[in-house]
N, C-alpha and C positions, 0 to 999 in steps of 0.2 A: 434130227433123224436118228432113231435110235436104233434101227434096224437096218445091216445091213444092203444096199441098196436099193433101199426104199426112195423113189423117185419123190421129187417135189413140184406142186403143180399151183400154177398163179395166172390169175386172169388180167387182164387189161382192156378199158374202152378208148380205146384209141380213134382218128381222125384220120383220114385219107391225107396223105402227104407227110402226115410227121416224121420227124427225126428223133428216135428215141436212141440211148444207151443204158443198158444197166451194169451199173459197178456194187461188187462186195466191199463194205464200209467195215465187215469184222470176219471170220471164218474161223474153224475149228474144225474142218472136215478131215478125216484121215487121210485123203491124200490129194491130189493135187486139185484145181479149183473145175468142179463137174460142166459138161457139154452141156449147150443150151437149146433148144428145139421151138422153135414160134411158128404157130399155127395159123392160117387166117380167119379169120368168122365162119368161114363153109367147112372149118377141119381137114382142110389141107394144108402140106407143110410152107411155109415162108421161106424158114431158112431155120440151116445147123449150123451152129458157132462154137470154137471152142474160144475162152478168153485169155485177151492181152495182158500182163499186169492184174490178171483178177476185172478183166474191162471189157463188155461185150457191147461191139457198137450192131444195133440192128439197121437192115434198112429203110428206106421209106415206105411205111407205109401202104400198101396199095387200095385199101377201098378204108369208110368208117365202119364201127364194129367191136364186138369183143375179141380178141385176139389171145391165145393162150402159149404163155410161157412153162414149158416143160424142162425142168434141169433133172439130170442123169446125173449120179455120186458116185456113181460106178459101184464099188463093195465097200465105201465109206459109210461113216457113222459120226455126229457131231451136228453141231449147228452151223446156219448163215444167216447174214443182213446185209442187205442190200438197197438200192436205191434205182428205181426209173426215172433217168431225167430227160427233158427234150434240148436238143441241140438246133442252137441257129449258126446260119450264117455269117460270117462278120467281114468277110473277105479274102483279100490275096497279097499273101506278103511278098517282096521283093527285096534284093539286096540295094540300089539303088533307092529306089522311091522311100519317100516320106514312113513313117510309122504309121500304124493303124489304128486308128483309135476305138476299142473294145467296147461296149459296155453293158453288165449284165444287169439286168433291170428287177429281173425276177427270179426267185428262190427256187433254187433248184434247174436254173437253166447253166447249159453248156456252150461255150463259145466257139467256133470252129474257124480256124483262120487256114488257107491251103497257100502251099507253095512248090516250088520246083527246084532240083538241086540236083547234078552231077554227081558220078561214082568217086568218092573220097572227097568230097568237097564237106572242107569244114564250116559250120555255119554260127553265128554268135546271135542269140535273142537278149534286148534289152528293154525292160519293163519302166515305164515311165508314166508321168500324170496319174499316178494312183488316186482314185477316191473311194475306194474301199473303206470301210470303216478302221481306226487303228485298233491292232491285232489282230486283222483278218488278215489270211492270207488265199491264196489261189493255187490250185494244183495244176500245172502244166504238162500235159505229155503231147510226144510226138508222135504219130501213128505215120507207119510207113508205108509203099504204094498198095501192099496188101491189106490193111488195114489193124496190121500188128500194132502194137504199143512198145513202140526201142526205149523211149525215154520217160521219165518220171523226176519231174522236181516241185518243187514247192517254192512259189516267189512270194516275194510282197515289193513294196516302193523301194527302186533303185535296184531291184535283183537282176542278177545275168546268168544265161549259160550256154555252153556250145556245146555240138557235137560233130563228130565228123558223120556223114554220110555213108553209108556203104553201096549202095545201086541208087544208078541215074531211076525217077519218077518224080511223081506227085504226092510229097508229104502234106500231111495234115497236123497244124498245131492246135492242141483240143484244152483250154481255162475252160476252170470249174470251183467256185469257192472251197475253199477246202471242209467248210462248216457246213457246206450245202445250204446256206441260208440267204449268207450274206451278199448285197449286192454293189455295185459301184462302176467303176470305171477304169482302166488302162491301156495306153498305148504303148503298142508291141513292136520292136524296132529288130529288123533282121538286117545280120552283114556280114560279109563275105571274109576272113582275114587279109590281111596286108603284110605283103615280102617286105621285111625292110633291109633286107639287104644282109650283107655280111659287116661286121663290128671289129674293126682294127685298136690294137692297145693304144690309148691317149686320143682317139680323133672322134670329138663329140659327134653325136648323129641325134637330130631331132623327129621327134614323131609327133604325129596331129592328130587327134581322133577328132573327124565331125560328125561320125553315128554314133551314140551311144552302145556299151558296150563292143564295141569293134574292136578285135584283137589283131596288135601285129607279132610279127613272126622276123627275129632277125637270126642268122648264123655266126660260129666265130671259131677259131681255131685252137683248138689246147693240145697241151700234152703232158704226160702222168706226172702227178705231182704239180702243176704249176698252179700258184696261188692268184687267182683273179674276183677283182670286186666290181658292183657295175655301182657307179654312181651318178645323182641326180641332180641339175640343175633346172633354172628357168621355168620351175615348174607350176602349172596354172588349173590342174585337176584339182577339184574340192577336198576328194578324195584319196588315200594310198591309195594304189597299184598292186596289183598281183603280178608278181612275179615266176612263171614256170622253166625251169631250166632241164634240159632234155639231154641226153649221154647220148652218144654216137651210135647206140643198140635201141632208142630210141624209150628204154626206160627215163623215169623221171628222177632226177638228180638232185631236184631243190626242188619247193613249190612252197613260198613264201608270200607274205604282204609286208613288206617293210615299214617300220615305224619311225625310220630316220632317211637322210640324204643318201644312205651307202649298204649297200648289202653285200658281206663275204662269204664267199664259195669256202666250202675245205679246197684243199691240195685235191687235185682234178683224177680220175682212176684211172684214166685209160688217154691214149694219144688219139686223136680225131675230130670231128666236126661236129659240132655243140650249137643247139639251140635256143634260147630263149625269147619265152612267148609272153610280153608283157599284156596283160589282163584288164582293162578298167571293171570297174561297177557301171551300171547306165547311167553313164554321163560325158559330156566330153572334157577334151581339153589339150595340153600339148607340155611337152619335157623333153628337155638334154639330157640324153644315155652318152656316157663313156665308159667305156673297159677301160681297167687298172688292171693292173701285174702288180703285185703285193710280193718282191724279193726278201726271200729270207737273210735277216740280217746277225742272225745268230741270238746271244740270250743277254741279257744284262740284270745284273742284282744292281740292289738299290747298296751305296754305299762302295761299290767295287768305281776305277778309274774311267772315266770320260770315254768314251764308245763315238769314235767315227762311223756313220752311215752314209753309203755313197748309192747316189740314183744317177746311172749313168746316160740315163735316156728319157726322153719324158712319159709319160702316161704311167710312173712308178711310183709306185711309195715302198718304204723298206720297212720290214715287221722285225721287232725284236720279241722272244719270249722272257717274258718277267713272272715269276715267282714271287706269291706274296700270300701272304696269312689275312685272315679275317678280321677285316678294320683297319689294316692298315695303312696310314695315310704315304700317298709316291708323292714326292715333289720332283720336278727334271729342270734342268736348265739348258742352255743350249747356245754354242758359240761357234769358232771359226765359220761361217757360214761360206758356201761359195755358191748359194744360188743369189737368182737375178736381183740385182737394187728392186725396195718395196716389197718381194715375194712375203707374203702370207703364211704359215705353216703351219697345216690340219696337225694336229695329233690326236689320236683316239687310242681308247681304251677299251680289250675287247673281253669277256669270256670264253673259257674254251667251251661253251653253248651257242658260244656267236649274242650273247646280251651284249650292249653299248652300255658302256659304266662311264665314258667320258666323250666328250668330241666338242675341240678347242679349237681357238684360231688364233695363234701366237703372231705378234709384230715380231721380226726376227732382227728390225733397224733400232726398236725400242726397248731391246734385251728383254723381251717377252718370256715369263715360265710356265710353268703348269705344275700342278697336281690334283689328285682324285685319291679318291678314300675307297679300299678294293670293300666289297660287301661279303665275300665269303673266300675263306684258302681255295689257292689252285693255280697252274699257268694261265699268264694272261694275253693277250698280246698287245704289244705298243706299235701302233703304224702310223709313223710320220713321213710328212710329204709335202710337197707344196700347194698349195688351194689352186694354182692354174695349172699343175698336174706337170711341171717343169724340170731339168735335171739340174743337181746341184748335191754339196754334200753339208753335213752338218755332225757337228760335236755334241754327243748328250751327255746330261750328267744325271744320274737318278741316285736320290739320295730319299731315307724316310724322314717326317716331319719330326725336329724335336722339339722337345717340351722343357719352357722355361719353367717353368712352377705357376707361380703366383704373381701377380704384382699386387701391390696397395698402393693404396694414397700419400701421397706425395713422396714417396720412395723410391729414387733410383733405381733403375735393374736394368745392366747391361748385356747386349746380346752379340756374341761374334757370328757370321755365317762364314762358314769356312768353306763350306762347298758350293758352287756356284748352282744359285737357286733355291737351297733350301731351304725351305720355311720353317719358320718355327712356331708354337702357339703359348699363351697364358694364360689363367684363367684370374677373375676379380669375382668377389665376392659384393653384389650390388643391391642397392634399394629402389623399391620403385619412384621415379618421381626425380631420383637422383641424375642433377647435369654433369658432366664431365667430358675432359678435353686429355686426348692424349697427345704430349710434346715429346719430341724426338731432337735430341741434342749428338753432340760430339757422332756426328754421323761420317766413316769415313769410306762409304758404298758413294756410289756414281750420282747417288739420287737418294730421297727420299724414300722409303720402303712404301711398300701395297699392301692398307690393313683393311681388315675386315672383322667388323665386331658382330657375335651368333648371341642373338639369345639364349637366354637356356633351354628351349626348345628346339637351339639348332638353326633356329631362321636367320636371315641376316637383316640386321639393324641397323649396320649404318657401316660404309664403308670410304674409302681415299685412295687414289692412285697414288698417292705423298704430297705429305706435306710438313712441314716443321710442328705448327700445332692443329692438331686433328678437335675439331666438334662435335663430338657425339652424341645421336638425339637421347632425348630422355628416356631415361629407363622406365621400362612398358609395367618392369614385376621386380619383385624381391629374390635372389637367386643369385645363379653360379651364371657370368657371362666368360666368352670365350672370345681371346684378342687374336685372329690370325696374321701374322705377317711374312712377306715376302720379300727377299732380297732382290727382287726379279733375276735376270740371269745374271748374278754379280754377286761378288763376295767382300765381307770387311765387317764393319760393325757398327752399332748405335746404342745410343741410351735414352730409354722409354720412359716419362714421368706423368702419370697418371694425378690429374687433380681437379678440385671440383671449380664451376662456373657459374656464376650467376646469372647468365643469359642464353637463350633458347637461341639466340642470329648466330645463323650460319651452320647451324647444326645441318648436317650431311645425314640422309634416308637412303639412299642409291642401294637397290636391290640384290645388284652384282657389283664386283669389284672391276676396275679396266685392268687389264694386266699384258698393255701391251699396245 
């Protein structure tokens, strides 16, 4: 339309009973999306609409006939494309009953599913049994009792989404290929959210989704500053979780999908009552949520004296910040212990972005250590604690890895640890093809040390939890290998002799190292 409002005028043979909609696919009009006027075969009006979303649903039909679509631009100028599709039927969704099973058979039809929903009631759709072609996708909105368009999203297989309600009636959910072409199949799952209650620090609570996409809704208590983490066990979803956490003003505080067992909160803004709304994708399943309290334990360098952390109650773990430069490697050790015989002891390694750079599980009966290689300068944080979230205290020692140099062939090289845990590393100059057996003499540690041999790509090749003489598999390449060893949590000394073997028995591949 080049011409200030200059009307546009379109005809249609339509059928007594249809169900059409026309939606704009592109526009450039100057202002907002123009009134629409349909006329019936006798040239009288049908109905004036103005559109939802750029979405005008016309009603049925009443007789067959040419029917005329009249659009108003008002004093715009620009172009439009658009599309007449017909809409069926497909049913009645409910929060209860089964999914419905959709399916659009033909190009260009709209699907129409109706339901019912109370003022503020939140409602979750989960999209299942897709046979859509792969890359197609489906346009869903909601039209509300007036026949507005509230909602717009776009699914495919396994998609979800919710909305809260604002007035009690009869919504309408309206699938439509998004390509206008495409045709297939899905089942549309609606569900109501689930109170689960209020979340006390240490006391696991389980949740079950058996609708797809059904979100529950649990509360918890904080206050300014306090460090809490929610973590996962038992868990039987295929999929992560979405995690939404809600501030007491009922802005959103977190909205995360976690890519490990634990996700941590910053330090909390304000004292009050805090929500978190865990999210599936459409599918079910079930998992153990605990709240942690993550106690500031103050800061520890690597190389400074042994650091007591006390968890005086359970559902705690204590955070240390550490300070460390790019690449370089922590080793910790860990002693007087006074939590329970057997206990386990998580340590993790955090970013101040919240990235996971480590997450371990030390035997604390088998003088179990740790270390992790940092990826870029910055504080980090270390939060240890116990695996069944128990109180108890413990002794760390963080020390950085050193480096013996070199070893050769059949050459001696003695190594002291003098701080409890610290590992040290060395590097060998290797050939492919070459066997070798590292032996460990005059050892005056608790045990035999924890090696691990990297290729020179870094991978690991072959490792031991100790032993006097180690097998090492054959060398894959010609190159610099890397011998890491660990004291585990203990101190003293040995002497490493590197030499060649004529047989491939008994040669150790082990992926990871046991370290505890």
């Amino acid at each position: 339309m080049s011409r200030p409002g200059q009307d546009v005028t379109l005809t249609y043979a339509g059928t007594a009973g249809q169900l059409l909609d026309f939606e704009f696919t592109a526009y450039t009009m100057t202002y907002g999306p123009p009134r629409l006027e349909v006329y019936r075969p006798d040239g009288t009006l049908l109905t004036s609409l103005n559109p939802g979303l750029y979405r005008y649903e016309l009603p049925a039909l009443p007789t067959t006939g040419t029917y005329t679509l009249v659009f108003d631009v008002f004093s715009s100028t620009g172009s439009l494309t658009g599309t007449l599709a017909q809409r069926q039927s497909s049913g009645t969704l409910t929060t209860t009953g089964s999914g419905v099973a959709v399916t659009i058979g033909q190009a260009g039809v709209s699907a129409e599913l109706t339901f019912t929903a109370s003022a503020g009631q939140r409602l979750a759709f989960g999209f299942t049994g897709w046979t859509f072609p792969t890359g197609a996708t489906v346009r869903a909105q909601i039209l509300d009792p007036n026949g507005q368009a509230i909602v717009q999203q776009t699914v495919a297989s396994q998609s979800w989404f919710w909305n809260t309600l604002a007035t009690a009636g009869t919504y309408r959910l309206v699938l439509r290929a998004t390509d206008g072409v495409s045709t297939g199949a899905v089942t549309v799952t609606m569900s109501e959210e689930i109170s689960g209650g209020a979340l006390t620090i240490g006391t696991a609570r389980t949740i079950s989704v058996t609708r797809p996409a059904q979100t529950t809704r649990f509360t918890f208590s904080g206050t300014t500053g306090q460090r809490l983490s929610l973590s996962f066990g038992s868990y039987t979803f295929p999929h992560a979780l979405n995690l939404r956490f809600v501030n007491p003003d009922g802005t959103t505080l977190r909205d995360a999908t976690p890519s490990t067992t634990q996700l941590d909160l910053d330090p909390l803004p304000t004292t009050g009552t805090y929500q978190v709304v865990v999210e599936p994708i459409a599918e079910t399943g079930s998992a153990q949520l605990t709240l942690l309290e993550r106690v500031d334990a103050g800061t520890l360098a690597p190389g400074a004296a042994a650091k007591t952390v006390t968890i005086s109650s359970a559902g705690r773990y204590a955070e240390l910040a550490v300070t460390a430069t790019a690449g370089e490697r922590l080793t910790a050790g860990f002693s007087n212990s006074t939590f329970a015989t057997g206990t386990l002891l998580r340590v993790r390694l955090i970013s101040s972005a919240g990235l996971e750079i480590s997450d371990s599980q030390i035997n604390i009966a088998n003088r179990g250590s740790w270390d992790a290689t940092v990826p870029t300068a910055g504080t980090y944080r270390l939060i240890i604690g116990s695996m069944t979230f128990g109180a108890g205290a413990i002794a760390v020692t963080l020390s950085d890895q050193t480096n013996s140099g070199t070893i050769t062939l059949n050459s001696a090289k003695t190594v002291t640890f003098s701080r409890l845990g610290q590992s040290t590393r060395m590097t060998y100059s290797g050939t492919a093809g070459q066997l070798l057996t590292l032996n460990s003499t005059n050892v005056t540690l608790p045990f035999y040390p924890n090696v691990q041999v990297l290729r020179p790509d870094g991978t690991v090749l072959s490792s031991t939890s100790g032993q006097a003489s180690f097998p090492i598999a054959a060398l894959p390449s010609t190159g610099t290998y890397t011998l890491m060893i660990s004291p585990y949590s203990a101190t003293g000394a040995a002497t490493f002799t590197l030499v060649t073997r004529t047989s491939l028995a008994e040669a150790r591949t082990t992926g990871a190292p046991v370290r505890g």
